[in-house]
NUDREN-176746 format. One line per 2 residues: number of its first residue (from 1); for each residue y, z, x of C-alpha. Coordinates in steps of 0.25 Angstrom, whole numbers, plus 2048, in hexadecimal, padded with zeros to 3 digits. Each point is the difference from the previous one (the first is absolute). Example, Ala and Ser with C-alpha at 12.3 -4.5 7.8 and 13.67 -1.06 7.14 Angstrom:
# NUDREN-176746
1) 7EE:81F:831 | 80E:7FE:806
***
This chain:
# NUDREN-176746
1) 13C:619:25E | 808:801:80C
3) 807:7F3:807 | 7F5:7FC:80A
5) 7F6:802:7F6 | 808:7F6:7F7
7) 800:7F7:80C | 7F1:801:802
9) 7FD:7FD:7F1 | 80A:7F6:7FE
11) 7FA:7F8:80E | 7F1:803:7F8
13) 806:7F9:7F4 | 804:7F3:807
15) 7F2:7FF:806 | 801:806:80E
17) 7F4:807:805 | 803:7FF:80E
19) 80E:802:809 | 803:801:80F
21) 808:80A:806 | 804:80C:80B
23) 806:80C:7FB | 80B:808:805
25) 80A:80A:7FE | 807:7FB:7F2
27) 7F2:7FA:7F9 | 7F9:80E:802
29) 803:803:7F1 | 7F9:7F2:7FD
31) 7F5:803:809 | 7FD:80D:7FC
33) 800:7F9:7F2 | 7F7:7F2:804
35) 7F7:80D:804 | 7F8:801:7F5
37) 802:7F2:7FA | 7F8:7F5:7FC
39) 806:7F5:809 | 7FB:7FC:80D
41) 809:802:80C | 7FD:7FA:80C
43) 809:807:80D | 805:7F5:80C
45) 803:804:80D | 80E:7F8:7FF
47) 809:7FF:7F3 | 802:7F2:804
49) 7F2:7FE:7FF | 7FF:805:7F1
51) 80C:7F7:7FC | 7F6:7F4:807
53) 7F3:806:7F9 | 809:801:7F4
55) 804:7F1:802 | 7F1:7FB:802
57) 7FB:807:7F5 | 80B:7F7:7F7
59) 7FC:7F3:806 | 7F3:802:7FE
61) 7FD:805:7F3 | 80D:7FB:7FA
63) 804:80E:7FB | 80B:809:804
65) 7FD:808:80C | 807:80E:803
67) 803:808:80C | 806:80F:804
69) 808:806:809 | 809:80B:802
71) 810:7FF:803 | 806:7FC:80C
73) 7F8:7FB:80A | 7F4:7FF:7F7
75) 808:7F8:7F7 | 806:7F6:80B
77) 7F3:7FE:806 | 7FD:7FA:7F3
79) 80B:7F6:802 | 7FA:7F4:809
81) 7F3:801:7F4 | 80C:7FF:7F5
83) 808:7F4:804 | 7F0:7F8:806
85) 7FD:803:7F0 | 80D:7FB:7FD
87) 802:7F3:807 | 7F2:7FC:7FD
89) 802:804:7EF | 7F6:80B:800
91) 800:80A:7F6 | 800:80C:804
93) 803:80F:7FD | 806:808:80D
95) 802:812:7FA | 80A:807:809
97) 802:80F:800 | 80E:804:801
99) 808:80D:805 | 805:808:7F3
101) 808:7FB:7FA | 80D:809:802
103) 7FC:7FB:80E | 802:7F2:7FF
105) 80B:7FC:808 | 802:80D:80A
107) 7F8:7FA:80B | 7F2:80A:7FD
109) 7F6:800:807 | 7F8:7F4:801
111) 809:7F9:7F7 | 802:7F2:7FE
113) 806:7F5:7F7 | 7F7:7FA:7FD
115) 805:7F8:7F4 | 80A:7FB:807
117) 7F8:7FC:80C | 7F8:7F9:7F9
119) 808:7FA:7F4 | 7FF:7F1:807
121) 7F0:801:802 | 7FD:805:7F0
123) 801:7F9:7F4 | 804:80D:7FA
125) 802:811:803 | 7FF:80D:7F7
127) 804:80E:804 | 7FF:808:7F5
129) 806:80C:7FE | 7F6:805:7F5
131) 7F3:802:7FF | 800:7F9:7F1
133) 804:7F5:804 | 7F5:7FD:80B
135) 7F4:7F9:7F6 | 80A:7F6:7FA
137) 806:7FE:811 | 7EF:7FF:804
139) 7FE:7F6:7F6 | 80D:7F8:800
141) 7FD:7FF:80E | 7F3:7F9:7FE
143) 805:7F7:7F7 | 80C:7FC:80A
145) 7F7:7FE:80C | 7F7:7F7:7F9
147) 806:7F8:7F7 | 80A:7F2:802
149) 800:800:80F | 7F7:80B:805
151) 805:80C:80C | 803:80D:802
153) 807:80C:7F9 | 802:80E:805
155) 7FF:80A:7FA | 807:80C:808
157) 7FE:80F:7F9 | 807:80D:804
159) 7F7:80D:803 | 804:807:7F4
161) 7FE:7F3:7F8 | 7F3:801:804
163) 7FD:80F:7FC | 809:7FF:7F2
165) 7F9:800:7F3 | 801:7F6:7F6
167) 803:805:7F2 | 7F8:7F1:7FB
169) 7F9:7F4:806 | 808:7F5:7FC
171) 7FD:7F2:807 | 809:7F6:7F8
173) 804:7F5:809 | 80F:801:807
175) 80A:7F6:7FD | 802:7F8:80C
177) 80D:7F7:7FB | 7FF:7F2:807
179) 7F3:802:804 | 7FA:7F4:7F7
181) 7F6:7F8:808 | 7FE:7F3:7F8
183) 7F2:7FC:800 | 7FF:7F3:7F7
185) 805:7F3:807 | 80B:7F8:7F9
187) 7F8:7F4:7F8 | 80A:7F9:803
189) 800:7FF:80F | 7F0:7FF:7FE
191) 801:7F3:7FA | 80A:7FB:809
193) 7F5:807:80B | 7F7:7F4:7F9
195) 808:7F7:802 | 802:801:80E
197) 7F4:801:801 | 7FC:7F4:7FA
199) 809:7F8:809 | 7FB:804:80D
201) 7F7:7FA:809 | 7FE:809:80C
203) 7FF:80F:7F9 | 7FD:80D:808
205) 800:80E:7FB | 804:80B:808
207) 7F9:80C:7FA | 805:80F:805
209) 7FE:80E:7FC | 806:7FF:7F3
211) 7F3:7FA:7FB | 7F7:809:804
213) 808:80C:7FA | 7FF:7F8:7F3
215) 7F3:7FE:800 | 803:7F2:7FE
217) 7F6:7FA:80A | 7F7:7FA:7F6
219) 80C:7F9:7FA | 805:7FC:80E
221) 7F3:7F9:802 | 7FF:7FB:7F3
223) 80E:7FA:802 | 7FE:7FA:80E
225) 7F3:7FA:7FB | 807:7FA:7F4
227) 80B:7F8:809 | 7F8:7FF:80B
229) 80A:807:80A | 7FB:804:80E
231) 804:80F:801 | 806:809:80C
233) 803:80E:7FF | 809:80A:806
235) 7FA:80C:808 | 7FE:809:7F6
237) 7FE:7F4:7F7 | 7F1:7FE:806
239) 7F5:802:7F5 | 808:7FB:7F5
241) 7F6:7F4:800 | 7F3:7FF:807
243) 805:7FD:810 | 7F1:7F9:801
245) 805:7F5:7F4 | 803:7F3:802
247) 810:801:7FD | 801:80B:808
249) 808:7FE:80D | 800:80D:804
251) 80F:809:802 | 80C:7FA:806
253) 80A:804:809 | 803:804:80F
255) 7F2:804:801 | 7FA:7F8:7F5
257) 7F5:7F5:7FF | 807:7F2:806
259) 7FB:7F8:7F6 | 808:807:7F7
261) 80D:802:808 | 7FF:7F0:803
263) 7FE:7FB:7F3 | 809:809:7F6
265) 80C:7F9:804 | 7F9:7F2:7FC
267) 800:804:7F2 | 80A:7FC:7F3
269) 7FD:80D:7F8 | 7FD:80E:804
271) 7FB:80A:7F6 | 803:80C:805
273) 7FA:80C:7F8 | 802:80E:803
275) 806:7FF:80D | 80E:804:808
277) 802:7F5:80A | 7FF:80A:80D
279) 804:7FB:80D | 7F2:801:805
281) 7FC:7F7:7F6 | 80B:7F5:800
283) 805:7FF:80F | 80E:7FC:802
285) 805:7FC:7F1 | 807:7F4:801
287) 7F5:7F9:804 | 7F7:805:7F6
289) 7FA:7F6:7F8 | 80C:7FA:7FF
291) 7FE:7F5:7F6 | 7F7:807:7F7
293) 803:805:7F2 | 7FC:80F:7FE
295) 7FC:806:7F3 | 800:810:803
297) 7F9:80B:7F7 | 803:80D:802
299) 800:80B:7F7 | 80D:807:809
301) 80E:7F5:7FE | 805:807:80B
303) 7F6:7F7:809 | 803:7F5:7FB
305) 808:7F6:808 | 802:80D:80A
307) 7FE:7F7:80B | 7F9:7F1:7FC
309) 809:7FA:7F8 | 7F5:7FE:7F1
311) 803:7F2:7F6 | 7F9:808:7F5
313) 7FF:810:7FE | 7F8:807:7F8
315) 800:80F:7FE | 7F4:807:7FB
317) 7F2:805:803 | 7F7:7F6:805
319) 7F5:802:7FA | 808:7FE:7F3
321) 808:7F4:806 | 7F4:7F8:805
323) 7F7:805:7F3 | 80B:7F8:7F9
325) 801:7F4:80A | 7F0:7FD:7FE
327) 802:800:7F2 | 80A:7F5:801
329) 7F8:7F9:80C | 7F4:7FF:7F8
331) 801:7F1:7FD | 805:7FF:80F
333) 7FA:7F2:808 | 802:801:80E
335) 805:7F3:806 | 7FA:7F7:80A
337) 80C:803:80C | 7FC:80F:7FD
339) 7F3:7FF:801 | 802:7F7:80F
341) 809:80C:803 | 7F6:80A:7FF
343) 7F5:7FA:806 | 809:7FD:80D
345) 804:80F:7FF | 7F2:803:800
347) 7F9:7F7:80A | 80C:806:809
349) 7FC:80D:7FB | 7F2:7FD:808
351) 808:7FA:80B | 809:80C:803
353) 7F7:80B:800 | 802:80A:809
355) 7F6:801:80E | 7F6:80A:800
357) 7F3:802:80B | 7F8:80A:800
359) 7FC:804:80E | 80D:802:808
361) 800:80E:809 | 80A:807:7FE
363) 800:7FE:7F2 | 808:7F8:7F9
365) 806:808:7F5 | 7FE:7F3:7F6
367) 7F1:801:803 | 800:80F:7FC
369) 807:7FD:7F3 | 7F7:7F5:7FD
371) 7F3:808:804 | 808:80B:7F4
373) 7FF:7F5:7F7 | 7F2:7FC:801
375) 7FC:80E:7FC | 808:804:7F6
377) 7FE:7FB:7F1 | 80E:7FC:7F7
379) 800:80D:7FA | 803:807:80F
381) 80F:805:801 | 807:7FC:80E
383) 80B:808:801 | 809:7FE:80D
385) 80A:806:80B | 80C:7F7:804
387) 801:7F8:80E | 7F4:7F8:804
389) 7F6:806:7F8 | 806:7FD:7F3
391) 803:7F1:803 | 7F2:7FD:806
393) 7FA:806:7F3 | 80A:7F9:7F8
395) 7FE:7F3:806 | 7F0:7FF:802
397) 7FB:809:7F5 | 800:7F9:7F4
399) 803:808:7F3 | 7F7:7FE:7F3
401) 805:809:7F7 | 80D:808:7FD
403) 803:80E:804 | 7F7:7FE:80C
405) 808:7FC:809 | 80A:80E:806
407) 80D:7FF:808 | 80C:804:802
409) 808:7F1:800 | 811:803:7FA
411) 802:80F:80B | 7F4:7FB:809
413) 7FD:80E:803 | 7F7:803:80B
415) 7F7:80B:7FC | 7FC:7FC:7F3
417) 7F3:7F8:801 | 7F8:80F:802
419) 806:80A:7F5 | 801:7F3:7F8
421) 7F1:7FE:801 | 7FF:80E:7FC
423) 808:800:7F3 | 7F8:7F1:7FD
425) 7F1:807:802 | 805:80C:7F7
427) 805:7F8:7F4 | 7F3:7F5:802
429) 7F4:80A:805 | 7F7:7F4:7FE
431) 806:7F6:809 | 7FD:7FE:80E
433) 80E:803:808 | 804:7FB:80D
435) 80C:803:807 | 805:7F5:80C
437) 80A:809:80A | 805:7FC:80F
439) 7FF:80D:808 | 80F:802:7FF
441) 802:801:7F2 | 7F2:809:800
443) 805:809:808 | 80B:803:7F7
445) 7F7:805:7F6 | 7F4:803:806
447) 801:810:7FB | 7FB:7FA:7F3
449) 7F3:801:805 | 7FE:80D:7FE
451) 804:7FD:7EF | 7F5:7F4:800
453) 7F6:80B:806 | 805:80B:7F9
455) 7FF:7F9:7F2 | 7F4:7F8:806
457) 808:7F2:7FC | 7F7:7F5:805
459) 80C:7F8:805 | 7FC:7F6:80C
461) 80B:800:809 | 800:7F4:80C
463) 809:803:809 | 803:7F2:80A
465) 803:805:80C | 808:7F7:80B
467) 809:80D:805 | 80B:7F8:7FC
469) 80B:800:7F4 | 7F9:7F4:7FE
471) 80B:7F7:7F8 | 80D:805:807
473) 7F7:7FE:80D | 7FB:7F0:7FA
475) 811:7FE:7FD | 803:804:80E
477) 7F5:7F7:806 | 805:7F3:7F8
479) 810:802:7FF | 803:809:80A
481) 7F9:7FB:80C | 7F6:80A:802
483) 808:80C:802 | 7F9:80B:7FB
485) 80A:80B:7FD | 7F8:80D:7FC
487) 7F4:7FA:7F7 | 7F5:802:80A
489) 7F9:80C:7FE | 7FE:807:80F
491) 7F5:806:7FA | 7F9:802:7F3
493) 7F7:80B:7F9 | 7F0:7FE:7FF
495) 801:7FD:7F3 | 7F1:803:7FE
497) 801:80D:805 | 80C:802:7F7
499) 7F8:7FE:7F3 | 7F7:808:806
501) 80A:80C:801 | 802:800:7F2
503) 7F0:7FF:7FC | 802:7F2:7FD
505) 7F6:7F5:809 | 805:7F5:809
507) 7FA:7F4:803 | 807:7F7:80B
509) 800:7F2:800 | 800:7F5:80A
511) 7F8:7F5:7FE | 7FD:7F7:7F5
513) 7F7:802:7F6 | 803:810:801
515) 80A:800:7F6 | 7F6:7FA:7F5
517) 7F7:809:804 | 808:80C:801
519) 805:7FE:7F2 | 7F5:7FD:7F8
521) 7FA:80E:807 | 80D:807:7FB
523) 7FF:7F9:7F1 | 7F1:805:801
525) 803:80E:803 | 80C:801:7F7
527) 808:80A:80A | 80C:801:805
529) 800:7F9:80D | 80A:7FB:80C
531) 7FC:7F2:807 | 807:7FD:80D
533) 800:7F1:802 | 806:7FD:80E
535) 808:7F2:7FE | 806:7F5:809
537) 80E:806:802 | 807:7F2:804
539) 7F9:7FA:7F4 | 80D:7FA:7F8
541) 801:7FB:7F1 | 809:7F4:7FC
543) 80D:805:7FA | 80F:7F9:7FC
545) 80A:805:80A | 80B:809:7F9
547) 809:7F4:7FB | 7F5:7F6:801
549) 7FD:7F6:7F5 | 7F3:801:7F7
551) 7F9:7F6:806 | 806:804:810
553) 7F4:808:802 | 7FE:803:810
555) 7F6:807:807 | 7EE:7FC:800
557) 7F4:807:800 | 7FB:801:80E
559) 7F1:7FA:7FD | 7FA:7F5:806
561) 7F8:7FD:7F4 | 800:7FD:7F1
563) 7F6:807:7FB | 803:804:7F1
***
């Protein structure tokens, strides 16, 4: 067996049956390998794009997802994908060719470093420098990337790595010295979780990312239920509890439901599970619920107290933590001033919803999302670009379940919504999958048309379209006065006739009621398809200015009526 035949076994015995890739000079070897084997291979049009499918695939289904690409600049166009995965805790595997190695380090063609390029965005990197060694380095891999706090590892493989023959297949695990996560909470600092607990009167949980890795959202619901605690969530916190559910306000933030961002800093305790405090959640720190104790959870002690300052932290998994915390709440009584807290948090939440009609031209772009939501059912995957798009789906598409809601939140990388959508459809063929773009990410990735037509992937990719660089363009029309320094598009592509280049159909939107109609013709037919839906470019969501409070929230949807 030679080195990429190792490979491909080693990624069939950890469950793979599906990788995203481009070949190129230094995996020829591997290809020439992946051949005749039993594992799907699905070929992009961008390496980025199959780090991004890679990443979608693993937030969807919760497995490792794994891409390919040769040395070079094969391997640092993987680069943008690796650190999205990385900041947003996705496990995935990213395979590298590498020149020969009695090459590495003389400047040969096409290559690179690319273990040290990408030592800060990886959890952990392998070259190895023989071919043995490759099935205990695949499966070490998959245990790194997903286990304690999910991510990326690389693994980077010389040509002749690739071609060498094993003398056995030996898969034992690696030693990875200091790499312990710890994964049960401390009992201690549960009951002392209690306690506060018990002493409160205003709760609120604040439920990230971390949850929904776990698989913890039963317990999350369980728990809230249990102290009677409204619930706010982080962007990629959304689906963590059901967004329809009475204790669910929605995500918080500079772009984040306002019934959430003014009430959080009324609280006296603040249950925060499975998230990192970002600055697009918080807002300017020192005024961050200021007199507010905080309970964090978090399976990586590096978070904690990174930025908000925590009374009480407890490192662990949280689906162990908050399994542990229900036991010991089970004789919990909630008390009458949390009780009149949480009906006020919820009459306000009724109060504070955000304005939507349904018969504006142009089109609003919270109509279109809203009209999204109608047709699709709880099991649908959104997954989104970054800008606009991202926020108006965020914000007025409410998330019943996890892993249905897709984006890139810590790297905000524009261009993900698409190849993400494509990994997400491959690892969930059963689910309806809609990607939300603005036309300037799109167009960053639009190649990858011809992989959803090539594959016949039924990915539904909306592209809103206000020939603008939509949320550079809304910062610039409220803090900069107007000026609008090079995000206006002069001009734009037909993006119906776009799709159309590629074999894929358009439809192009511009009233309302289309966009229902348009998709529930896409879900029917089960094709790939492209709907352009032309949107009100000086439509504006409410946002926290940088260095704004939580609760400073400028800015107003420019409707004249409040219809829900």
């Amino acid at each position: 067996m030679r080195g990429g035949e190792a490979i491909i076994e080693s990624l069939k015995k950890m469950g793979v049956k599906t990788i995203f890739g481009y070949p190129g000079g230094q995996t020829i070897p591997f290809y020439d390998m992946l051949y005749d084997a039993d594992i799907d291979h699905i070929l992009v049009r961008h390496e980025q794009c199959a780090a991004h499918a890679a990443d979608g695939y693993a937030r969807a289904s919760g497995r490792v997802g794994v891409c390919l690409a040769t040395s070079g600049p094969g391997a640092t166009n993987l680069v943008t994908g690796i650190g999205t995965a990385y900041m947003d805790s996705s496990p995935i595997v990213a395979i590298t060719g590498q020149v020969p190695t009695h090459l590495i380090g003389n400047d040969a063609f096409q290559e690179a470093d690319i273990i040290g390029i990408t030592m800060p965005i990886v959890k952990y990197s392998f070259q190895p420098k023989d071919s043995n060694l490759l099935p205990s380095i695949v499966k070490s891999s998959f245990e790194i990337a997903s286990s304690g706090r999910p991510g990326p590892v690389l693994i980077d493989v010389p040509k002749e790595v690739q071609e060498g023959e094993l003398t056995e297949f030996r898969d034992d695990l690696i030693e990875t010295p200091g790499y312990n996560p710890t994964i049960k909470g401390n009992i201690r600092q549960i009951k002392k979780a209690r306690d506060l607990i018990k002493q409160a009167k205003k709760p609120m949980i604040l439920a990230g990312a971390g949850v929904i890795i776990s698989n913890a959202c039963c317990e999350l619901k369980e728990f809230a239920q249990t102290i009677n605690a409204p619930v706010v969530t982080s962007l990629l916190g959304k689906g963590a509890i059901d967004e329809t559910s009475d204790l669910a306000l929605g995500m918080l933030g500079m772009h984040g439901r306002k019934v959430s961002n003014d009430y959080i800093n009324e609280s006296d305790l603040l249950i925060a599970i499975g998230v990192r405090f970002s600055d697009r959640t918080t807002g300017r720190l020192d005024s961050f619920i200021p007199d507010s104790k905080v309970i964090h959870i978090d399976i990586d002690p590096a978070e904690i107290g990174k930025n908000v300052d925590v009374d009480l932290p407890i490192v662990g998994d949280a689906k162990n933590i908050l399994s542990s915390l229900n036991k010991i709440l089970s004789n919990y009584e909630v008390s009458s001033e949390v009780n009149n807290w949480t009906d006020m948090i919820k009459q306000k939440k009724q109060e504070l919803l955000p304005r939507v009609t349904y018969d504006d031209v142009p089109l609003k772009p919270q109509t279109v999302i809203k009209e999204i939501s109608e047709v699709l059912t709880p099991e649908s995957i959104l997954t989104t670009d970054v800008g606009q798009n991202q926020m108006w789906a965020a914000h007025f598409f409410d998330t019943q379940k996890p892993r249905k809601f897709i984006s890139s939140g810590g790297l905000g990388t524009m261009g993900f919504g698409f190849p993400a959508a494509i990994g997400a459809k491959v690892a969930c063929p059963d689910d309806v999958v809609v990607s939300i773009n603005g036309d300037g990410g799109f167009l960053m990735v639009c190649q990858e048309l011809a992989t959803v037509k090539d594959y016949d992937i039924p990915v539904i990719a909306v592209v809103l379209e206000n020939r603008t660089l939509g949320m550079v363009y809304q910062w610039q029309t409220l803090l900069y006065d107007g000026r609008h320094s090079q995000t206006k598009f002069k001009d734009s592509p037909d993006f119906v006739k776009l799709a159309e280049s590629f074999g894929i159909n358009g439809v192009r939107i511009t009233k309302p009621g289309e966009t229902k109609e348009a998709l529930s013709s896409a879900i029917k037919d089960n094709e790939p398809i492209l709907l352009n839906v032309v949107i009100d470019s000086e439509e504006t969501l409410p946002m926290l200015p940088p260095g704004a409070g939580i609760n400073e929230m400028i800015g107003e949807y420019k409707l004249e009526k409040d219809v829900i």
